[in-house]
DSSP file (Angstrom, degrees, kcal/mol; ACC not computed):
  #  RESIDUE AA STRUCTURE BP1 BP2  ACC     N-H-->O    O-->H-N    N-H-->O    O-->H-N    TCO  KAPPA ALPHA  PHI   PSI    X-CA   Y-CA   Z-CA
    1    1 A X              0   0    0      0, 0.0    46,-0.1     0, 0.0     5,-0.0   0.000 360.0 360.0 360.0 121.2   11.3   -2.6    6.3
    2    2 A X     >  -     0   0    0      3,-0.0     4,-1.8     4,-0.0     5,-0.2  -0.133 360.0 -93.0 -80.8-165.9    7.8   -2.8    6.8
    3    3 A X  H >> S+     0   0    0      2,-0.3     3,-2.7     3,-0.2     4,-2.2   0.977 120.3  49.4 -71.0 -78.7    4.9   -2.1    4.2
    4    4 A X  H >> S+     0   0    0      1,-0.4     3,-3.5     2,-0.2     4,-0.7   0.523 116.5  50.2 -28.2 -98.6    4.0    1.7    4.8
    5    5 A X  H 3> S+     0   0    0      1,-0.3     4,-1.8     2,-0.2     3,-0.4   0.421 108.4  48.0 -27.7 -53.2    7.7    2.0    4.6
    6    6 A X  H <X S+     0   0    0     -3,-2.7     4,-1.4    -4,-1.8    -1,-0.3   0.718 115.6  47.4 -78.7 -21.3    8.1    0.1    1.2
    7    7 A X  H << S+     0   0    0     -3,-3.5     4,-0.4    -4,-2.2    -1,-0.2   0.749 106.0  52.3 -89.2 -12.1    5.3    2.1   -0.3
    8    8 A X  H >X S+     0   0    0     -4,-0.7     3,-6.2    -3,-0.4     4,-0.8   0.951 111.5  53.6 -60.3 -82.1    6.3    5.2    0.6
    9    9 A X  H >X S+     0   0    0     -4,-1.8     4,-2.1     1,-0.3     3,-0.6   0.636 110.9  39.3   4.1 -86.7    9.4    4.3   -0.8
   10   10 A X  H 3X S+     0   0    0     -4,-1.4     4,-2.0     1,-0.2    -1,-0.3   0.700 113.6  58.4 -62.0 -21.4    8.3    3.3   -4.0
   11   11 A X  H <> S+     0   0    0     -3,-6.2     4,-1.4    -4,-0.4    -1,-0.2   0.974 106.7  46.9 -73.1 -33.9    5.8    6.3   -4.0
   12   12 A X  H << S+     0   0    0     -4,-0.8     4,-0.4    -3,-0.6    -2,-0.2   0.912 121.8  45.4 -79.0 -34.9    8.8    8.9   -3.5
   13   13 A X  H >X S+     0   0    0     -4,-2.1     3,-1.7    -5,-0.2     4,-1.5   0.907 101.6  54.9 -35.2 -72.9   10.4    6.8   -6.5
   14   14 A X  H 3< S+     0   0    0     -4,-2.0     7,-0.5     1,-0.3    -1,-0.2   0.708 110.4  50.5 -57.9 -39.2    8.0    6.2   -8.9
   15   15 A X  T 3< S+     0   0    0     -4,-1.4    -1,-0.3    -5,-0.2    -2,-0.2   0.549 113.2  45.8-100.7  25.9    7.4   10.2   -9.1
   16   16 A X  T <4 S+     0   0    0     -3,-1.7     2,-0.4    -4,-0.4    -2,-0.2   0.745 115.9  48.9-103.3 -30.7   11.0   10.9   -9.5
   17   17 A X     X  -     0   0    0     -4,-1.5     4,-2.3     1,-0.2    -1,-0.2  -0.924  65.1-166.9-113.8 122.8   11.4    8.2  -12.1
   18   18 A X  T >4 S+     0   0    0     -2,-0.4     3,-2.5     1,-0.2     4,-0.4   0.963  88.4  57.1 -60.0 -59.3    8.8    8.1  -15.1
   19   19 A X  T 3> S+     0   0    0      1,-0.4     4,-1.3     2,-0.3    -1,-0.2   0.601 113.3  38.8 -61.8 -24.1    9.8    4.7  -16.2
   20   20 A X  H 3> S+     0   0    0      2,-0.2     4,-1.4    -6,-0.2    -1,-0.4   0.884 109.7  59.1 -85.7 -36.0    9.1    3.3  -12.9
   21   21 A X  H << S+     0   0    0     -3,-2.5    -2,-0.3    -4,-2.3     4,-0.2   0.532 110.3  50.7 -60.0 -17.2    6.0    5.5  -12.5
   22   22 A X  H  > S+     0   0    0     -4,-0.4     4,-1.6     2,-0.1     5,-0.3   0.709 106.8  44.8-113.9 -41.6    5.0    3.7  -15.6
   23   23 A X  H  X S+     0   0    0     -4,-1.3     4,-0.5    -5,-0.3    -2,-0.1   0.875 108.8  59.6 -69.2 -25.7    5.5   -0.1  -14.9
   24   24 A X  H  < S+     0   0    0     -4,-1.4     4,-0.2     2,-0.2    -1,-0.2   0.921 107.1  44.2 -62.8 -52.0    4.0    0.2  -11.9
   25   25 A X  H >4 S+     0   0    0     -4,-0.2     3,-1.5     1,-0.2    -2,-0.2   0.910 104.5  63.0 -47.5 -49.0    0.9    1.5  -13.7
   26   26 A X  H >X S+     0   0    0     -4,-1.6     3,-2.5     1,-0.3     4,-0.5   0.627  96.3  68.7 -56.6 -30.2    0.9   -1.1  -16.4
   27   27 A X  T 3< S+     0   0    0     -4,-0.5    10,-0.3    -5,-0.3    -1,-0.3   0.795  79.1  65.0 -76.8  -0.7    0.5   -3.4  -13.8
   28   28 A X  T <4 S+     0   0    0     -3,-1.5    -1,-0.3    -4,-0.2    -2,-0.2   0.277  93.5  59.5-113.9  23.9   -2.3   -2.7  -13.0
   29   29 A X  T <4 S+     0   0    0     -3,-2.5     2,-0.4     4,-0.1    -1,-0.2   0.035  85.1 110.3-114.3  14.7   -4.1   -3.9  -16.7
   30   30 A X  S >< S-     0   0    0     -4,-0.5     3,-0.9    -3,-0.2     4,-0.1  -0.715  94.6-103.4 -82.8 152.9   -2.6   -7.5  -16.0
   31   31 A X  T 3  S+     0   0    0     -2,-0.4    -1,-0.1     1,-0.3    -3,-0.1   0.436 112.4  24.0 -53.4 -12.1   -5.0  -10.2  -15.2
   32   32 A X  T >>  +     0   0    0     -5,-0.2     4,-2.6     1,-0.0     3,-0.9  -0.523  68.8 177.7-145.5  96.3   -3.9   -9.8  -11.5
   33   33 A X  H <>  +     0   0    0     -3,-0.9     4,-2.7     1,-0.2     5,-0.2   0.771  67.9  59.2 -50.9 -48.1   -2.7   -7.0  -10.6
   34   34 A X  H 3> S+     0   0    0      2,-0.2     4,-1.7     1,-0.2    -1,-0.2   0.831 114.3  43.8 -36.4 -54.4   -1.9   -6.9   -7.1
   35   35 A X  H <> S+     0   0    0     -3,-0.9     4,-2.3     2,-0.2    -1,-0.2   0.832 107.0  58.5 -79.4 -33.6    0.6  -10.0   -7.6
   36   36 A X  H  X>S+     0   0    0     -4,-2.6     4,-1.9    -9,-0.2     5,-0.5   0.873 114.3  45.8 -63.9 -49.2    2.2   -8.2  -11.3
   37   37 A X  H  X5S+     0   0    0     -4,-2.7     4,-2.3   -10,-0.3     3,-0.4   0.973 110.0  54.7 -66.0 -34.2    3.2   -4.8   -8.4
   38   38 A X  H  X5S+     0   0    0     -4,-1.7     4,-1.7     1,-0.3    -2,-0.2   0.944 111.4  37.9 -55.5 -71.4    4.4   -7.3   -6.1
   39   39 A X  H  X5S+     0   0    0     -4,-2.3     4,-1.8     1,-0.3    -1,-0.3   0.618 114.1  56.5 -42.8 -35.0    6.8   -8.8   -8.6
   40   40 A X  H  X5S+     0   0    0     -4,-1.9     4,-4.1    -3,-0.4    -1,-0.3   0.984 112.6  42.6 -61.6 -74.3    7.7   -5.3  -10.0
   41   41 A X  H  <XS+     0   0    0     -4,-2.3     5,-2.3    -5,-0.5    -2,-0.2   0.801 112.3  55.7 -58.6 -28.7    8.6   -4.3   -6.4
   42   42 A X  H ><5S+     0   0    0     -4,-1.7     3,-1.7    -5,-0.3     4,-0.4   0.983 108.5  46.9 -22.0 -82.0   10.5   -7.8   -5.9
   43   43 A X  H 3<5S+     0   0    0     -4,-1.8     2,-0.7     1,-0.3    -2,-0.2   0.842 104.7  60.4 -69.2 -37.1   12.6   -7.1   -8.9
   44   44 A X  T 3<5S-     0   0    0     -4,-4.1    -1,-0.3     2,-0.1    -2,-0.1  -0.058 126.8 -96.5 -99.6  43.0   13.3   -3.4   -7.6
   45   45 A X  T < 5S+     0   0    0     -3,-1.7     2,-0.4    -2,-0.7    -3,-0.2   0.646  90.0 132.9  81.5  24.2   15.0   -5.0   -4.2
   46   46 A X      < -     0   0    0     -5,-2.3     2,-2.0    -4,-0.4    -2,-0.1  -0.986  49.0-155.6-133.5  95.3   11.1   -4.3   -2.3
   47   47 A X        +     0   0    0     -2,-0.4     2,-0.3   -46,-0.1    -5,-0.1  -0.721  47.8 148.0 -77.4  70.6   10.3   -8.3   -0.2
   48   48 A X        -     0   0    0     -2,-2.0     2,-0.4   -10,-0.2    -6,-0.1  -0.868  24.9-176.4 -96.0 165.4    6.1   -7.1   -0.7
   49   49 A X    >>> -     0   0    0     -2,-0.3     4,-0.9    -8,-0.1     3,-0.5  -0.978  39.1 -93.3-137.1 147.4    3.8   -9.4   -1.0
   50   50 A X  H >>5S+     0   0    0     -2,-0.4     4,-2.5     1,-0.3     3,-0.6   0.928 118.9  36.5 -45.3 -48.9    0.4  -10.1   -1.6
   51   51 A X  H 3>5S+     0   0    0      1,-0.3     4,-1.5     2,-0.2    -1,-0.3   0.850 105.7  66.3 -77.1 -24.4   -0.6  -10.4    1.8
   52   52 A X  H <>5S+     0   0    0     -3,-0.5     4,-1.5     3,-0.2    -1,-0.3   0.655 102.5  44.1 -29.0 -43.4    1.3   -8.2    2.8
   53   53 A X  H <<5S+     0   0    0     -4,-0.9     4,-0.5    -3,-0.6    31,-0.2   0.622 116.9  51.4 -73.3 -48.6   -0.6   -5.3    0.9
   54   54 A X  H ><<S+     0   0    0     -4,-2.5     3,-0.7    -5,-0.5     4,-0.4   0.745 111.5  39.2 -62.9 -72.4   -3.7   -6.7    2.0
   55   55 A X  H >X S+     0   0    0     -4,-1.5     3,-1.8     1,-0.2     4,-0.6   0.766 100.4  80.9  -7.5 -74.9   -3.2   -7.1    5.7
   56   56 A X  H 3X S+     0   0    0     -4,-1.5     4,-0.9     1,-0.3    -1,-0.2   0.493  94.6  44.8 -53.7 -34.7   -1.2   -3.5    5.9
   57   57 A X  H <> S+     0   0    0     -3,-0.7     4,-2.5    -4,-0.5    25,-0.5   0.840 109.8  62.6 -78.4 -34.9   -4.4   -1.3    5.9
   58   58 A X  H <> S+     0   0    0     -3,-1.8     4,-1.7    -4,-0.4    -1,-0.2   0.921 105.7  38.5 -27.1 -72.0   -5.6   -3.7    8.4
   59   59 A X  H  X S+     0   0    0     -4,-0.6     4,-0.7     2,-0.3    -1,-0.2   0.175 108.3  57.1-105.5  10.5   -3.2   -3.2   11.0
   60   60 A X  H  X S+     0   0    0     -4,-0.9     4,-2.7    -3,-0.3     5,-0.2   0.506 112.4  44.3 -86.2 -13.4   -2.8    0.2   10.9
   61   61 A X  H  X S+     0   0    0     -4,-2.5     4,-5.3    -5,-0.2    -2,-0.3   0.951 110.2  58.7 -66.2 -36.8   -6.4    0.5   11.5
   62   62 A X  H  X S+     0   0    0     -4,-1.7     4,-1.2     1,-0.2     5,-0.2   0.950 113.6  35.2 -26.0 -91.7   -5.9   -2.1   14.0
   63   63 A X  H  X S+     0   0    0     -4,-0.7     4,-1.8     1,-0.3    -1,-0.2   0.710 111.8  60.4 -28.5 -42.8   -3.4    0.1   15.9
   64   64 A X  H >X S+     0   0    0     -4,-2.7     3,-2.3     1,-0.2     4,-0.8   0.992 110.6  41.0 -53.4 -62.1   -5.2    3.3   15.2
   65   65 A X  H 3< S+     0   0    0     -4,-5.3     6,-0.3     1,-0.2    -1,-0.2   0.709 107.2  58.4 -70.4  11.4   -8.2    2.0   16.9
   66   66 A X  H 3< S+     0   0    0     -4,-1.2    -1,-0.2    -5,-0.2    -2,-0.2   0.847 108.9  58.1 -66.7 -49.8   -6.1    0.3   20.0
   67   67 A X  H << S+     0   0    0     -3,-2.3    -2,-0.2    -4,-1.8    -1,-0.2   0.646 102.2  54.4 -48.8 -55.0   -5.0    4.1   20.2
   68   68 A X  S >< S+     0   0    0     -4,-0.8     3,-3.9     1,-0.1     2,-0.6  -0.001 106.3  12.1-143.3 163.1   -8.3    5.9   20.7
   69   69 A X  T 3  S-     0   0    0      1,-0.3    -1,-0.1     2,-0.2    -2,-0.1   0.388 122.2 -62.4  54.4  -8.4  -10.8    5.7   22.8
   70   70 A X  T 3  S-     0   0    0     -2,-0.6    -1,-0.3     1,-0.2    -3,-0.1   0.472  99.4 -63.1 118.2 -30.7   -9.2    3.3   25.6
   71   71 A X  S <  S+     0   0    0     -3,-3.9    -2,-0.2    -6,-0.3    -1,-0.2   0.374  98.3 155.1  96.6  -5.3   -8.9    0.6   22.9
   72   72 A X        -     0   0    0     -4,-0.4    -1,-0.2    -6,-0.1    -4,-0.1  -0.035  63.3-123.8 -44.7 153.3  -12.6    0.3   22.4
   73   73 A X  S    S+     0   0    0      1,-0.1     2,-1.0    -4,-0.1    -1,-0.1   0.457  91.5  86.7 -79.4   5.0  -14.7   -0.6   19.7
   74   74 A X        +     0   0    0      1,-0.1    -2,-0.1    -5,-0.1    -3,-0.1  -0.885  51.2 138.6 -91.0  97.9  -16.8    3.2   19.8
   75   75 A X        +     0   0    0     -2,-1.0    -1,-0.1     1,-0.1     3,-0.1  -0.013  28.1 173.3-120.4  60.3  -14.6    4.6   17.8
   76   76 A X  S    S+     0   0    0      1,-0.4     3,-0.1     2,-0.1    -1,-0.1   0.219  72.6  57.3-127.4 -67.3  -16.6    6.5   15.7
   77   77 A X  S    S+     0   0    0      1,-0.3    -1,-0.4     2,-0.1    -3,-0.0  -0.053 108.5  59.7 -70.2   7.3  -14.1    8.5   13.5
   78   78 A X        +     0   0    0     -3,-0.1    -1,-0.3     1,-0.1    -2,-0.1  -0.292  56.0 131.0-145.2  40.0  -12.5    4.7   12.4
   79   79 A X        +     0   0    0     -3,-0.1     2,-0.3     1,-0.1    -2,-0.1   0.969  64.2  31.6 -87.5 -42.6  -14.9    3.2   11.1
   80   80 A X  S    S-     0   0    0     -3,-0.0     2,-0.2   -19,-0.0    -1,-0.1  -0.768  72.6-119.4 -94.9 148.4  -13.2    2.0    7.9
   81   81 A X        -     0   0    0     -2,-0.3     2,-0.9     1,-0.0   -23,-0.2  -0.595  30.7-110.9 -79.7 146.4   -9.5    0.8    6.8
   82   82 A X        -     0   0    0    -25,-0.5     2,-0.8    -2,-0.2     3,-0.2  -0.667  13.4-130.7-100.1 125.2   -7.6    2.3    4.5
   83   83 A X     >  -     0   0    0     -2,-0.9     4,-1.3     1,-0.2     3,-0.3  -0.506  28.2-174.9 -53.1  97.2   -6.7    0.5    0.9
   84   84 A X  H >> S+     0   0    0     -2,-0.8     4,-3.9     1,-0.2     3,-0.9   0.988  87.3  49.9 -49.2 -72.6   -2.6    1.1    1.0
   85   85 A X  H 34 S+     0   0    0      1,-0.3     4,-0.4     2,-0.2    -1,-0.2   0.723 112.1  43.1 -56.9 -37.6   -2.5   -0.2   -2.3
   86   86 A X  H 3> S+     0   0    0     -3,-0.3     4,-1.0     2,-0.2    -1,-0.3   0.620 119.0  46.5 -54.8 -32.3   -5.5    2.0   -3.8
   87   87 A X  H <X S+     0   0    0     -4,-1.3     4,-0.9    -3,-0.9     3,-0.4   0.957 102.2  62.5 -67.1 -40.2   -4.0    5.1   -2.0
   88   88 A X  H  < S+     0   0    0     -4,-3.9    -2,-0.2     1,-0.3    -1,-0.2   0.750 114.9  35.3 -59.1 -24.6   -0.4    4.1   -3.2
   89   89 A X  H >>>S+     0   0    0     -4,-0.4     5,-1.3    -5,-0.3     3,-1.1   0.652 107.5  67.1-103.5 -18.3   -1.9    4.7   -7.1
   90   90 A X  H 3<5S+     0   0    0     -4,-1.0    -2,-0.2    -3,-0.4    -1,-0.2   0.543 107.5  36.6 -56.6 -35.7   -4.0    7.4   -6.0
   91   91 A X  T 3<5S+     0   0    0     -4,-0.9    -1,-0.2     1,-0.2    -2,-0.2   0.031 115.9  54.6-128.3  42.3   -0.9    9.6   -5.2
   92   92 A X  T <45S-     0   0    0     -3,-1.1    -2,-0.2    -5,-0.1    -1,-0.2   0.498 121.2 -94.3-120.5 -12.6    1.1    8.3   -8.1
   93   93 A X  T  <5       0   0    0     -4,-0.9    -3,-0.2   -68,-0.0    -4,-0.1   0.854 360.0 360.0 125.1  17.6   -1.3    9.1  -10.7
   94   94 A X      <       0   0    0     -5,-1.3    -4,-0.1   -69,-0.0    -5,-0.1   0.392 360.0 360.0 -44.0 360.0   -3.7    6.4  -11.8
């Protein structure tokens, strides 16, 4: 399963189950957060990883802009990547 897929996941989870919706959050007052939600999603059967979440926004912008244009670098409309991991809390609820 790749990342998108294992955050989706955990996004359609988390808002069906509060208690999950809730650890997840809490992770994100530990002293590094990013690595406490890996370990969360670890423990809930989820192989993410740091780099994994870093790198995913990466390489669907990658792809996107491979897509467009020809594969060019004018792609206007692309200009930025998107934070997976900031979206993923963004549609559970921060």
């Amino acid at each position: 399963m790749d990342t998108l897929s294992i955050l989706d996941d955990l996004q359609k989870a988390a808002l069906k189950n509060e208690e999950l919706r809730q650890q997840l959050l809490e992770t994100r007052k530990e002293a590094n957060p990013l690595s406490a939600f890996c370990r969360v999603c670890r423990e809930r059967g989820y192989m993410l990883y740091e780099m994994d979440v870093l790198t995913a926004g990466e390489e669907f912008h990658a792809a996107m802009k491979r897509s467009t244009n020809g594969g060019g670098e004018n792609s206007p409309k692309l200009e930025e990547q998107d934070d997976f991991y900031e979206l993923f809390f963004a549609s559970i609820g921060k």
